[in-house]
N, CA, C and O atoms as a GROMACS GRO file, in nm:
protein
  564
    1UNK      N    1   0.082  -0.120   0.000
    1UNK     CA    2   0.000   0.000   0.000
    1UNK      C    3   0.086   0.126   0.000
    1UNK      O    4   0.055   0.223  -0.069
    2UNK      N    5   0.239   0.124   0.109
    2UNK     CA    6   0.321   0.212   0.084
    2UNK      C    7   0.340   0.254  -0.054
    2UNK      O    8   0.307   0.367  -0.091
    3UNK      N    9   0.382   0.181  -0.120
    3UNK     CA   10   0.439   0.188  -0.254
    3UNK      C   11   0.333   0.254  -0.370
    3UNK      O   12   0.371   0.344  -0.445
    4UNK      N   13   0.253   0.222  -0.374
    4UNK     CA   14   0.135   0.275  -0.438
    4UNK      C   15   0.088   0.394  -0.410
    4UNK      O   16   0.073   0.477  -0.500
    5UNK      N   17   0.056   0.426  -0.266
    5UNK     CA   18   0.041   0.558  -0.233
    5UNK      C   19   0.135   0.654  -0.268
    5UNK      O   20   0.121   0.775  -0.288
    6UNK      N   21   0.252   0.568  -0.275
    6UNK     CA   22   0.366   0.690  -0.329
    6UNK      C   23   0.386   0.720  -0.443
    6UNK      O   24   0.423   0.835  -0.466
    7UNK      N   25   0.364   0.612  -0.567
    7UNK     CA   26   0.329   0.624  -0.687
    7UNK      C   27   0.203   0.762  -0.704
    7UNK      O   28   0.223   0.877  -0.743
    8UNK      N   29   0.133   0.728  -0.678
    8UNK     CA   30   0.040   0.810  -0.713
    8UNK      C   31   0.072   0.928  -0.632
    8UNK      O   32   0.006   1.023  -0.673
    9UNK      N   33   0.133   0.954  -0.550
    9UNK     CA   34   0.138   1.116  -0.516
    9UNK      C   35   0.246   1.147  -0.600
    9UNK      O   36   0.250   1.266  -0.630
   10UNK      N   37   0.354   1.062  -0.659
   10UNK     CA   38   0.432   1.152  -0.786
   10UNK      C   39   0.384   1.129  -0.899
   10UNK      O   40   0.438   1.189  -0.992
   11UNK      N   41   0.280   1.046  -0.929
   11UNK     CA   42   0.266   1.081  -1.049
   11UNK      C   43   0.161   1.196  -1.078
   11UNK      O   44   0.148   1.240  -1.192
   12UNK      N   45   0.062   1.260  -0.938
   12UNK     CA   46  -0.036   1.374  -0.958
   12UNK      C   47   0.000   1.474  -0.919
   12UNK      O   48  -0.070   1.575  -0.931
   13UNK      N   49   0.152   1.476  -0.843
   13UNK     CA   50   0.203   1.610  -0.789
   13UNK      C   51   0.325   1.666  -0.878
   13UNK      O   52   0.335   1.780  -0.924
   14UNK      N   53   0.418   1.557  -0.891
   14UNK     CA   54   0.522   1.590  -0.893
   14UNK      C   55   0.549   1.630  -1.099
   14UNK      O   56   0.584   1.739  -1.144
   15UNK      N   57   0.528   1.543  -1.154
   15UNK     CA   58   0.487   1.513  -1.235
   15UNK      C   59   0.472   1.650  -1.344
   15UNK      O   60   0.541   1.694  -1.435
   16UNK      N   61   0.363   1.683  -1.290
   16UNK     CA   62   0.302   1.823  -1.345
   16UNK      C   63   0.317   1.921  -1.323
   16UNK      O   64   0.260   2.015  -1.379
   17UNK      N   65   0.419   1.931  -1.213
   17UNK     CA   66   0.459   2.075  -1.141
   17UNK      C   67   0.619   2.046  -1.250
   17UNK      O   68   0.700   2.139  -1.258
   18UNK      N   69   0.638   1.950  -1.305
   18UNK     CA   70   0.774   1.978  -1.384
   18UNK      C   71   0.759   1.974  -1.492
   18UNK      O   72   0.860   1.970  -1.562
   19UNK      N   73   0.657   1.973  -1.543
   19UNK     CA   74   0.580   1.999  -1.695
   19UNK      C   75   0.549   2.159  -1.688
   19UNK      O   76   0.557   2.213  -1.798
   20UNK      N   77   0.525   2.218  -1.613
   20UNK     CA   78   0.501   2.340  -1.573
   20UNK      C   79   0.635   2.433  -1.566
   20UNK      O   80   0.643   2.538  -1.630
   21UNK      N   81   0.730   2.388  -1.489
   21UNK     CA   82   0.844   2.432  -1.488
   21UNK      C   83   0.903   2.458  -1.586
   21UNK      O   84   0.960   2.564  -1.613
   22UNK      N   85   0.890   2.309  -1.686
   22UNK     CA   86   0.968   2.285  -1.834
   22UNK      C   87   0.927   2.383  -1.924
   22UNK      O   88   1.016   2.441  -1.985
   23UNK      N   89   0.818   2.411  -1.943
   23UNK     CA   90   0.730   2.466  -2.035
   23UNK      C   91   0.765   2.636  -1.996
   23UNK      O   92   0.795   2.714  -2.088
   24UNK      N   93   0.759   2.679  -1.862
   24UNK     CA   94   0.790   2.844  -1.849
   24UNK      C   95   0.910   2.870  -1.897
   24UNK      O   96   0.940   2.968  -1.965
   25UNK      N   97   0.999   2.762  -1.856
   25UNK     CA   98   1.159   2.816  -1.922
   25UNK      C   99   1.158   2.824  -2.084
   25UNK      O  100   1.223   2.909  -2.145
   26UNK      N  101   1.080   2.729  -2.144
   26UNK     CA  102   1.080   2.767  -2.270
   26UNK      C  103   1.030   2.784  -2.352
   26UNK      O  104   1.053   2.738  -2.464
   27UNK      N  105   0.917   2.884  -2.306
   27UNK     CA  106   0.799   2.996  -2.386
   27UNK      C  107   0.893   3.133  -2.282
   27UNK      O  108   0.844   3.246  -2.290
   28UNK      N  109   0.988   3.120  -2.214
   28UNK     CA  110   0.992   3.248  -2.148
   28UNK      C  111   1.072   3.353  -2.214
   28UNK      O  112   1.092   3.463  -2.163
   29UNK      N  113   1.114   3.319  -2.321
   29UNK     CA  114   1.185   3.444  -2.415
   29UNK      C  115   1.083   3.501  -2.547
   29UNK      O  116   1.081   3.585  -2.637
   30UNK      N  117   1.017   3.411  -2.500
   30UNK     CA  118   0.879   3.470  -2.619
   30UNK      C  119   0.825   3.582  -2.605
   30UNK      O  120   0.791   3.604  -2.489
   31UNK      N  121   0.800   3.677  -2.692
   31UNK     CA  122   0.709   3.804  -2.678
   31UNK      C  123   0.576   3.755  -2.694
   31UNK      O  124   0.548   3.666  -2.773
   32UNK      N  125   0.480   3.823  -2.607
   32UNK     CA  126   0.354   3.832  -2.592
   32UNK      C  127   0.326   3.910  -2.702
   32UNK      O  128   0.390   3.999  -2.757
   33UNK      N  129   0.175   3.841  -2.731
   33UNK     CA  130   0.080   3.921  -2.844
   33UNK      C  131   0.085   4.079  -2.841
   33UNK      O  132   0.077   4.156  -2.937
   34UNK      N  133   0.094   4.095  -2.768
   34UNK     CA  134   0.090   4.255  -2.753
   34UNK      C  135   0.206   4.293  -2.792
   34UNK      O  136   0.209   4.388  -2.870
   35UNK      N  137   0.334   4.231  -2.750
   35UNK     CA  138   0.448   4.283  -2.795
   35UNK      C  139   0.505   4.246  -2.946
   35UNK      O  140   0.625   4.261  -2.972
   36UNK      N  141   0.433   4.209  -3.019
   36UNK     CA  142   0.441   4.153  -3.124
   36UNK      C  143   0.393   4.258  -3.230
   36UNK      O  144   0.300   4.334  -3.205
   37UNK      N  145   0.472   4.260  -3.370
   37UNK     CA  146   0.446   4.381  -3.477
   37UNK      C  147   0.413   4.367  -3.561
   37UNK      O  148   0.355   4.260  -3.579
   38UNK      N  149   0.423   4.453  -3.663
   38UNK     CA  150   0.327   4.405  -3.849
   38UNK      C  151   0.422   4.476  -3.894
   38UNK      O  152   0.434   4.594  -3.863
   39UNK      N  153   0.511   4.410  -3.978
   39UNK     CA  154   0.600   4.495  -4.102
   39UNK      C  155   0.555   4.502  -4.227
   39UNK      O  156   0.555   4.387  -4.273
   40UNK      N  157   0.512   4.586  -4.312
   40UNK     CA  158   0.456   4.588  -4.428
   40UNK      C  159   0.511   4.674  -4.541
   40UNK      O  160   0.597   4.758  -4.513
   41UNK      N  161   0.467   4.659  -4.670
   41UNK     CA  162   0.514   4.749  -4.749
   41UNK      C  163   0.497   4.737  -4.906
   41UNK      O  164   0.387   4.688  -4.928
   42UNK      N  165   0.564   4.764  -5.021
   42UNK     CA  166   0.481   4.767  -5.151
   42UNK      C  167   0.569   4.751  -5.296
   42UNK      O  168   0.653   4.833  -5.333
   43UNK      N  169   0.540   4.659  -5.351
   43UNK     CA  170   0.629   4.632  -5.462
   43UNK      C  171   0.555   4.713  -5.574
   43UNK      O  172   0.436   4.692  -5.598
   44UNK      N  173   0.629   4.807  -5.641
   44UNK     CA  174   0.593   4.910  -5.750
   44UNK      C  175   0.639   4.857  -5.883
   44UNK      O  176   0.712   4.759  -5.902
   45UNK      N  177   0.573   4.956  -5.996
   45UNK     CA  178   0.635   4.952  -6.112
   45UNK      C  179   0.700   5.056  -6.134
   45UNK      O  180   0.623   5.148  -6.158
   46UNK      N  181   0.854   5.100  -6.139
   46UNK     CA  182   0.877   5.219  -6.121
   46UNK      C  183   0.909   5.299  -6.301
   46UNK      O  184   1.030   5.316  -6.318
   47UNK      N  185   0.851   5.328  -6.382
   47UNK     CA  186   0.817   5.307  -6.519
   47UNK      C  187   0.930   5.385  -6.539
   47UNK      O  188   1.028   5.347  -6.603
   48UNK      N  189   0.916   5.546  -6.461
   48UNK     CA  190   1.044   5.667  -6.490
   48UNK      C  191   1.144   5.614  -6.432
   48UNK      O  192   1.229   5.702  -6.418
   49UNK      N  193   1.192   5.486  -6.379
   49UNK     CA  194   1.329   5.464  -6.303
   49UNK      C  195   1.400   5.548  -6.221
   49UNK      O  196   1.522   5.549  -6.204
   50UNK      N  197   1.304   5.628  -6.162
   50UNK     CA  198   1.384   5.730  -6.056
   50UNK      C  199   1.384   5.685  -5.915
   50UNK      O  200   1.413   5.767  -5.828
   51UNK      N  201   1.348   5.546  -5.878
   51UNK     CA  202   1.372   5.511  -5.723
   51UNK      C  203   1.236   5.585  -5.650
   51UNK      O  204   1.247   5.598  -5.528
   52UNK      N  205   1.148   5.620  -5.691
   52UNK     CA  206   1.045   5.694  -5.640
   52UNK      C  207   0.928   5.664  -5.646
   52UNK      O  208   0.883   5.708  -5.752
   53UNK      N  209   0.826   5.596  -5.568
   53UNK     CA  210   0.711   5.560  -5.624
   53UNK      C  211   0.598   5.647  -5.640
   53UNK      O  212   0.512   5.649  -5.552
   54UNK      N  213   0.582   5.748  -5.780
   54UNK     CA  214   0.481   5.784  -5.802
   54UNK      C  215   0.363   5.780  -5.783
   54UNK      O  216   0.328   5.681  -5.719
   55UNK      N  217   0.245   5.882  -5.829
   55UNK     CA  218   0.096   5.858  -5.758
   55UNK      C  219   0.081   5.724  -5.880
   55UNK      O  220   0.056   5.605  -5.862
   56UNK      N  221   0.109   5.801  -6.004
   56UNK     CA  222   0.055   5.745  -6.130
   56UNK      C  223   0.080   5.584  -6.135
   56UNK      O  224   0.006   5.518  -6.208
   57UNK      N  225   0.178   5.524  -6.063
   57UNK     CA  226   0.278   5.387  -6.060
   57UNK      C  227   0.224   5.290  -6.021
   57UNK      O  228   0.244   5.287  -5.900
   58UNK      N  229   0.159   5.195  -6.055
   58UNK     CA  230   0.090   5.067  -5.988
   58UNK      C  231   0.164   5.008  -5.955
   58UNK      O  232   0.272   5.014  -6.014
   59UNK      N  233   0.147   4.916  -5.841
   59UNK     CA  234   0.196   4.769  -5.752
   59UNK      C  235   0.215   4.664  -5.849
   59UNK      O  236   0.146   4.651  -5.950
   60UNK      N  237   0.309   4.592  -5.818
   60UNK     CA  238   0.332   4.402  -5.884
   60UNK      C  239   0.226   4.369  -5.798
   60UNK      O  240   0.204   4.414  -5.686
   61UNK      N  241   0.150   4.269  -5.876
   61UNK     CA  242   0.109   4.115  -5.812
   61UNK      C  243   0.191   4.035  -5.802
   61UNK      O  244   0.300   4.049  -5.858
   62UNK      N  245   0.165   3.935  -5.732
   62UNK     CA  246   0.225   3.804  -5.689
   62UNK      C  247   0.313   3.815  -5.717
   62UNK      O  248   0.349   3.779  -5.829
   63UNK      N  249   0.419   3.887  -5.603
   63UNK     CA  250   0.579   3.911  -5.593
   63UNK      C  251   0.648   3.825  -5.468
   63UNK      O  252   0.639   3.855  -5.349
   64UNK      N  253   0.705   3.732  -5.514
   64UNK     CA  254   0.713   3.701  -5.367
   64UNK      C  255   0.841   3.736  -5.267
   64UNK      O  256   0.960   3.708  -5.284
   65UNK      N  257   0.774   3.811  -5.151
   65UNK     CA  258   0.882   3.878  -5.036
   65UNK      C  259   0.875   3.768  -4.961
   65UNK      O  260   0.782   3.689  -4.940
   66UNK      N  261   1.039   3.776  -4.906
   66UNK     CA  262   1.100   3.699  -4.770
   66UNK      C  263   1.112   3.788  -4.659
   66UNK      O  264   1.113   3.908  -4.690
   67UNK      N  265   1.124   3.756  -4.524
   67UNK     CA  266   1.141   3.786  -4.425
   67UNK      C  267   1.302   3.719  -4.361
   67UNK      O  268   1.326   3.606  -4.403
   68UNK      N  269   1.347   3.746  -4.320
   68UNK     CA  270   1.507   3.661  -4.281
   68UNK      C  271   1.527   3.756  -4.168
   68UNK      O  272   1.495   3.875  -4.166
   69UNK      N  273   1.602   3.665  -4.046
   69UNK     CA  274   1.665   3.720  -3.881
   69UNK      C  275   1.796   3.753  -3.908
   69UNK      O  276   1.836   3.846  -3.838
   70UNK      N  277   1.866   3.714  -3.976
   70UNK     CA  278   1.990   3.767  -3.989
   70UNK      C  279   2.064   3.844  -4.102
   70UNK      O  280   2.147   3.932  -4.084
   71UNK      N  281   2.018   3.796  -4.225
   71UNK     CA  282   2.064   3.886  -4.357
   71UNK      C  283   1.982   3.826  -4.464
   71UNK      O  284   1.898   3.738  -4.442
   72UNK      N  285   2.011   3.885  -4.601
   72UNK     CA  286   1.889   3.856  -4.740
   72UNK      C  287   1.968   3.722  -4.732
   72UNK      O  288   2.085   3.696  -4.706
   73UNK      N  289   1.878   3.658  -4.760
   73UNK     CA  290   1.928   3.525  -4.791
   73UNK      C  291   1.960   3.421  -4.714
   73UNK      O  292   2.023   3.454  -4.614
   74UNK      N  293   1.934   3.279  -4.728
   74UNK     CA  294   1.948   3.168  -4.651
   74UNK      C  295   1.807   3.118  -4.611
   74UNK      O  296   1.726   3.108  -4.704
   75UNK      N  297   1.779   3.097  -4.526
   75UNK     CA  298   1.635   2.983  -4.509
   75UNK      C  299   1.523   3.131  -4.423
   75UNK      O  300   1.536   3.166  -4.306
   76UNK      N  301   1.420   3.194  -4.527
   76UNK     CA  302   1.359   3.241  -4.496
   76UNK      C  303   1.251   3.229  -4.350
   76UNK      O  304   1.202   3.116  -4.342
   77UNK      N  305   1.214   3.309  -4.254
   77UNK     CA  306   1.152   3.246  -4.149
   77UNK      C  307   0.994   3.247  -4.241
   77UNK      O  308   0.917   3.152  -4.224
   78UNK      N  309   0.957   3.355  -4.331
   78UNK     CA  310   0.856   3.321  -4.401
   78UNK      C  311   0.859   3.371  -4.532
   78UNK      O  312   0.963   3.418  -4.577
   79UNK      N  313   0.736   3.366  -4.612
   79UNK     CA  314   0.706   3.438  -4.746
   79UNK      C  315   0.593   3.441  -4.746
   79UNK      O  316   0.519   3.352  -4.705
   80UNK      N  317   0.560   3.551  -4.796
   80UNK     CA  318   0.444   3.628  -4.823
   80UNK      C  319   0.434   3.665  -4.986
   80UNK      O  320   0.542   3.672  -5.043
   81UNK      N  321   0.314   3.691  -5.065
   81UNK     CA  322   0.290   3.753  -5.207
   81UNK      C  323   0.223   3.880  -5.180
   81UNK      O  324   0.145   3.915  -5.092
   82UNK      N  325   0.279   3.947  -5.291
   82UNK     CA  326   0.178   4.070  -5.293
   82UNK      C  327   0.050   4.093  -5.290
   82UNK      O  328   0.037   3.988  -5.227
   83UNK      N  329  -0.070   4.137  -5.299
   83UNK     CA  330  -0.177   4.178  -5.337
   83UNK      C  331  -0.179   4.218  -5.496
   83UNK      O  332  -0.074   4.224  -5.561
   84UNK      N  333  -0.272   4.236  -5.538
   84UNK     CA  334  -0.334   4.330  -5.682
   84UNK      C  335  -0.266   4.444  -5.689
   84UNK      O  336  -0.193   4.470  -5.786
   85UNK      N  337  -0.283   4.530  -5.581
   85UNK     CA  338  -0.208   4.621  -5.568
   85UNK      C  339  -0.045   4.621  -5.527
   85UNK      O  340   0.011   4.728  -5.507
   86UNK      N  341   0.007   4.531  -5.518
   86UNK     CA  342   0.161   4.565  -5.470
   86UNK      C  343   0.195   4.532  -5.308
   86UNK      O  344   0.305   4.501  -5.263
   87UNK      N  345   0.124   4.541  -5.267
   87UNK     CA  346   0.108   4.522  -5.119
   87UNK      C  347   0.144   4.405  -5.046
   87UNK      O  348   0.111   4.293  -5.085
   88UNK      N  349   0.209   4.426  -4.944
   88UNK     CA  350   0.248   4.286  -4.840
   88UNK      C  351   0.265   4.312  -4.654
   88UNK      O  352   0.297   4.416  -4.595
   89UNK      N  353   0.239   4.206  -4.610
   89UNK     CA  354   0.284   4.245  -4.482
   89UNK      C  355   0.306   4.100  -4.397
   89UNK      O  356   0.251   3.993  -4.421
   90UNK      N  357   0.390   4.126  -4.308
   90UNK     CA  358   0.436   4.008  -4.257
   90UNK      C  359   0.418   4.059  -4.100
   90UNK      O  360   0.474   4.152  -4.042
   91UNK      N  361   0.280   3.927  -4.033
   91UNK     CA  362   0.226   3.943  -3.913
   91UNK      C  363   0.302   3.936  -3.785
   91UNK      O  364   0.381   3.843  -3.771
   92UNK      N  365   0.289   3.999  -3.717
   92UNK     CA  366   0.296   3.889  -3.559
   92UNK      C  367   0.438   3.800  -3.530
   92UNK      O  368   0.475   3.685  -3.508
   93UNK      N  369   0.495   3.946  -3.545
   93UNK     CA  370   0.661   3.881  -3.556
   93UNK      C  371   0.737   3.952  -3.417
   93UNK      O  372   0.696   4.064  -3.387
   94UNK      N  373   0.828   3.899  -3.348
   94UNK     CA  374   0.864   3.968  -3.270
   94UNK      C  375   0.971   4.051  -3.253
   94UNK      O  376   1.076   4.041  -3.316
   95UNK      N  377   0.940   4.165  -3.134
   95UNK     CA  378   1.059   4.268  -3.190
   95UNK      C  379   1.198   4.218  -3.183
   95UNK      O  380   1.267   4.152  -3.105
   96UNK      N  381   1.213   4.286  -3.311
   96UNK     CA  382   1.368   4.278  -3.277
   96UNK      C  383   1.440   4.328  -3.459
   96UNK      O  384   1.384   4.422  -3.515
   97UNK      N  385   1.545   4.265  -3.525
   97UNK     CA  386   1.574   4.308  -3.676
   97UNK      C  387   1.597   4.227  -3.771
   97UNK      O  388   1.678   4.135  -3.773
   98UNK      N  389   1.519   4.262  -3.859
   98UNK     CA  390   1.496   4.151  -3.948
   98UNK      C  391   1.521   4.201  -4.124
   98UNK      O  392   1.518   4.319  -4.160
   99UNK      N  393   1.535   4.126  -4.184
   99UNK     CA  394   1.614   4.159  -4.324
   99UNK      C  395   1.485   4.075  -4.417
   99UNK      O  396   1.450   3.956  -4.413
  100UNK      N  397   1.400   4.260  -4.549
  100UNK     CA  398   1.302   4.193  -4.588
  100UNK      C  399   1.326   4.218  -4.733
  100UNK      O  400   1.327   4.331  -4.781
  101UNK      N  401   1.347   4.097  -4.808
  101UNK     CA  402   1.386   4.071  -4.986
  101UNK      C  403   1.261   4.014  -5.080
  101UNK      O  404   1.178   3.927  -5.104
  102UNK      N  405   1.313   4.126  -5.107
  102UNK     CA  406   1.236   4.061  -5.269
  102UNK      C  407   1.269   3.947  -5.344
  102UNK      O  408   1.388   3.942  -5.375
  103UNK      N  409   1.187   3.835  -5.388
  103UNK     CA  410   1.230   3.717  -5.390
  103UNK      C  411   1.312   3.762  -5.540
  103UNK      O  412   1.218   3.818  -5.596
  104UNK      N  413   1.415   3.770  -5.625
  104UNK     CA  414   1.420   3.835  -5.733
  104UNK      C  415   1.458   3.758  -5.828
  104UNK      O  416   1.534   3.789  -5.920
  105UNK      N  417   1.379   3.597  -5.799
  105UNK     CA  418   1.345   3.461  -5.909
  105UNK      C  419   1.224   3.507  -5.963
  105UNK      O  420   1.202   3.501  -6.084
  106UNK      N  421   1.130   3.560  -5.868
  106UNK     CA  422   0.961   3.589  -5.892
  106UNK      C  423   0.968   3.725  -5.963
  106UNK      O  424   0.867   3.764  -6.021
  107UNK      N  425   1.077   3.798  -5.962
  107UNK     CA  426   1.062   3.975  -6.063
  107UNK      C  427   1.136   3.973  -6.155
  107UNK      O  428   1.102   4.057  -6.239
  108UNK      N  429   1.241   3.905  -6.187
  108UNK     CA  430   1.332   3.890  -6.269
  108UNK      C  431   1.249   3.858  -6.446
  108UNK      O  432   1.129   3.866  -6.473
  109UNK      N  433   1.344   3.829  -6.520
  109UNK     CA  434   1.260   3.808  -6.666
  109UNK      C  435   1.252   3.924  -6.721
  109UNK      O  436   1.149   3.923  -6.787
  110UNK      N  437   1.332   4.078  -6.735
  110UNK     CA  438   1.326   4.133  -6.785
  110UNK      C  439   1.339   4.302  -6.742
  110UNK      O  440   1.382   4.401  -6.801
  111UNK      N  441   1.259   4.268  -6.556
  111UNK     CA  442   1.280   4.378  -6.452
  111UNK      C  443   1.364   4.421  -6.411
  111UNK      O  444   1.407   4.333  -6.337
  112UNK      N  445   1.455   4.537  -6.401
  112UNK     CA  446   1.548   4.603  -6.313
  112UNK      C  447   1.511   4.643  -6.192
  112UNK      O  448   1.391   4.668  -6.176
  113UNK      N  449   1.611   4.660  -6.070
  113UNK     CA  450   1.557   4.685  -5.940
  113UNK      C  451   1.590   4.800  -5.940
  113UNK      O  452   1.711   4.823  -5.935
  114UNK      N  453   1.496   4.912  -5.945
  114UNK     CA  454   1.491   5.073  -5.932
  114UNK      C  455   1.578   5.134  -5.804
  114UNK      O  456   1.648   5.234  -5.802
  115UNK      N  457   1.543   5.017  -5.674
  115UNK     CA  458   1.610   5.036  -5.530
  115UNK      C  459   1.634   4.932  -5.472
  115UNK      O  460   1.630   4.821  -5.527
  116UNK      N  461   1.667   4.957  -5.324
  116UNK     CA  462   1.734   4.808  -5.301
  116UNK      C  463   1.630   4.734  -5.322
  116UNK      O  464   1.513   4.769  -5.337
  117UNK      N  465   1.692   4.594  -5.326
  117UNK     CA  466   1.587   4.467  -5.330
  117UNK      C  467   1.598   4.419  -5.156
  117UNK      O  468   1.515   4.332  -5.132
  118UNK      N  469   1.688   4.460  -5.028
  118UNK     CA  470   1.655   4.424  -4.948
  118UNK      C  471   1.678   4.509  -4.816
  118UNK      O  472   1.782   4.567  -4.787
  119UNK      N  473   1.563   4.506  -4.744
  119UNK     CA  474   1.613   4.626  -4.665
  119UNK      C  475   1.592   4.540  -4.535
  119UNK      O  476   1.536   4.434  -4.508
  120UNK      N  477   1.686   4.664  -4.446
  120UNK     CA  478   1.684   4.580  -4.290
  120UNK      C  479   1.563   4.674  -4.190
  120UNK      O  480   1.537   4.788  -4.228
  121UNK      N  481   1.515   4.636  -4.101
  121UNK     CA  482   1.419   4.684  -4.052
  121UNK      C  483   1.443   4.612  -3.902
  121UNK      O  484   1.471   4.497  -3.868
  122UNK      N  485   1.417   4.744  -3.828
  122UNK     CA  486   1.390   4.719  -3.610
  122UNK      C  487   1.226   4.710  -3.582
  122UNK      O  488   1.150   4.802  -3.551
  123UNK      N  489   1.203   4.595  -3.600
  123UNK     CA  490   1.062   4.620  -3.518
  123UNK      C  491   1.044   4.655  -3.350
  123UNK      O  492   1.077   4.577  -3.261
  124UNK      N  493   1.005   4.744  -3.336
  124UNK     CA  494   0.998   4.777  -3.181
  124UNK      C  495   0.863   4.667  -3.137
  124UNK      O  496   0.793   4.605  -3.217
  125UNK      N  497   0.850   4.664  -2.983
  125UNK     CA  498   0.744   4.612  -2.963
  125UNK      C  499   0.602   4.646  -2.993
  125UNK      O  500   0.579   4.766  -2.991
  126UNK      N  501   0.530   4.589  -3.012
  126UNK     CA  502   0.379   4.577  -3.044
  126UNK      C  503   0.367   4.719  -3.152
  126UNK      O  504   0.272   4.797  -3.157
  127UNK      N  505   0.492   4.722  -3.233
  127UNK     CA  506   0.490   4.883  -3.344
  127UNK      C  507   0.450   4.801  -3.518
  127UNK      O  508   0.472   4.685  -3.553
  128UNK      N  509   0.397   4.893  -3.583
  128UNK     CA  510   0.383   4.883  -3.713
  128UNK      C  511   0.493   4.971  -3.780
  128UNK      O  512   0.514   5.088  -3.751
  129UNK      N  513   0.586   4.870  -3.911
  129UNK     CA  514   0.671   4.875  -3.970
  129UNK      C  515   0.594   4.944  -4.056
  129UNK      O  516   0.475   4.918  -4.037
  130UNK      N  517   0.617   5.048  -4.176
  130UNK     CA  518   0.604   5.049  -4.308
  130UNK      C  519   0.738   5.047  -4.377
  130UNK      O  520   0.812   5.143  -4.357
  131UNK      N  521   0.769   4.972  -4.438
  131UNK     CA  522   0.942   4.988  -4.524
  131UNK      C  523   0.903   5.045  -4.641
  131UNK      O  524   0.794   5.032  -4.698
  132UNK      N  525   1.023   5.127  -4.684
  132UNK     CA  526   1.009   5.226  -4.815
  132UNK      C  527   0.964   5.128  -4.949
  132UNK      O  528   1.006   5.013  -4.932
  133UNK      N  529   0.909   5.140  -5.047
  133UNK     CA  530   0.852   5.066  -5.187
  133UNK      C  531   0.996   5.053  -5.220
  133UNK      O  532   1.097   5.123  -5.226
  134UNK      N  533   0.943   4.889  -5.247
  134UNK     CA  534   1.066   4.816  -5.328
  134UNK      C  535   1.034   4.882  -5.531
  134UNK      O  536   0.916   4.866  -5.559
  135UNK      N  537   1.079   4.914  -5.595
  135UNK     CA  538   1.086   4.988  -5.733
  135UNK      C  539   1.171   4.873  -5.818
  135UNK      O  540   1.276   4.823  -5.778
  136UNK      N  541   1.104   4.839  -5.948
  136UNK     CA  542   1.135   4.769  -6.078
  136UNK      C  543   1.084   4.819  -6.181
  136UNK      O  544   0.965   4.850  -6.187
  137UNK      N  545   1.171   4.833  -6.280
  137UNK     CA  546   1.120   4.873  -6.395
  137UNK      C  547   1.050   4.758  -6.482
  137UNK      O  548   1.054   4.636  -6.478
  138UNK      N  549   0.985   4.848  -6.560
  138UNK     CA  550   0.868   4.780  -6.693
  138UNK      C  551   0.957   4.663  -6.733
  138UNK      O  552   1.080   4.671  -6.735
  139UNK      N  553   0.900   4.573  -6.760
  139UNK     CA  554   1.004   4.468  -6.895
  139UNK      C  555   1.041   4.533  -6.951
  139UNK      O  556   0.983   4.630  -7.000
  140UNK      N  557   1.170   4.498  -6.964
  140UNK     CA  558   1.249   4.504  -7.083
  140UNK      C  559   1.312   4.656  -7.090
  140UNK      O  560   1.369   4.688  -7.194
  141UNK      N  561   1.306   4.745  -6.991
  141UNK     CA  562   1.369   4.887  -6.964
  141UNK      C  563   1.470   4.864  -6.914
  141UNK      O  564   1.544   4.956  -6.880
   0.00000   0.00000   0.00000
């Protein structure tokens, strides 16, 4: 009866208070929802090639941007496509700096890059990014 009684007080006490333990140490560098940001921003057609995105200048579709923690390139943490309009944004990421590229397999075929193709960006906590318009020219300019 010793033995059993003791079983069962570690397996309903002890047990779960170190599943508990395990688990705070490692969700504990995680940012909370709140502290968490939206980086966004807009792939253009930049027709005059001046690095500038005009009123007149429409967005690429289906461009595809990376997100990367350390520099352009290597194993993206995600990808995202544009919108109709040019548009992208990458959710619920936490603060800190992150490096965001234009995928430039998906623009290439004829496009020049008006400006950089990758910029670095500080998300502060629970802040909204806008990064400056990524710019490509028309085919074949």
């Amino acid at each position: 009866m010793g033995f059993w009684l003791y079983s069962v007080c570690f397996t309903y006490t002890l047990i779960p208070l170190l599943l508990f333990v395990l688990l705070s140490i490692t969700y504990s560098d995680r940012a909370t929802a709140a502290d968490q940001g939206l980086i966004t921003g807009n792939v253009y057609c930049d027709r005059d090639k001046n690095g500038i995105c005009d009123c007149e200048e429409k967005g690429l579709k289906n461009i595809n941007i990376k997100i990367f923690k350390q520099h352009c390139g290597g194993t993206a943490l995600q990808t995202v496509i544009t919108d109709k309009k040019g548009n992208f944004a990458f959710r619920a990421f936490d603060p800190g700096t992150y490096f965001v590229m234009v995928d430039l397999e998906y623009v290439c075929g004829g496009r020049i890059p008006t400006t950089t193709y990758c910029q670095e960006v500080n998300l502060p906590p629970g802040e909204k990014v806008n990064l400056p318009a990524f710019g490509y020219s028309e085919f074949g300019q």
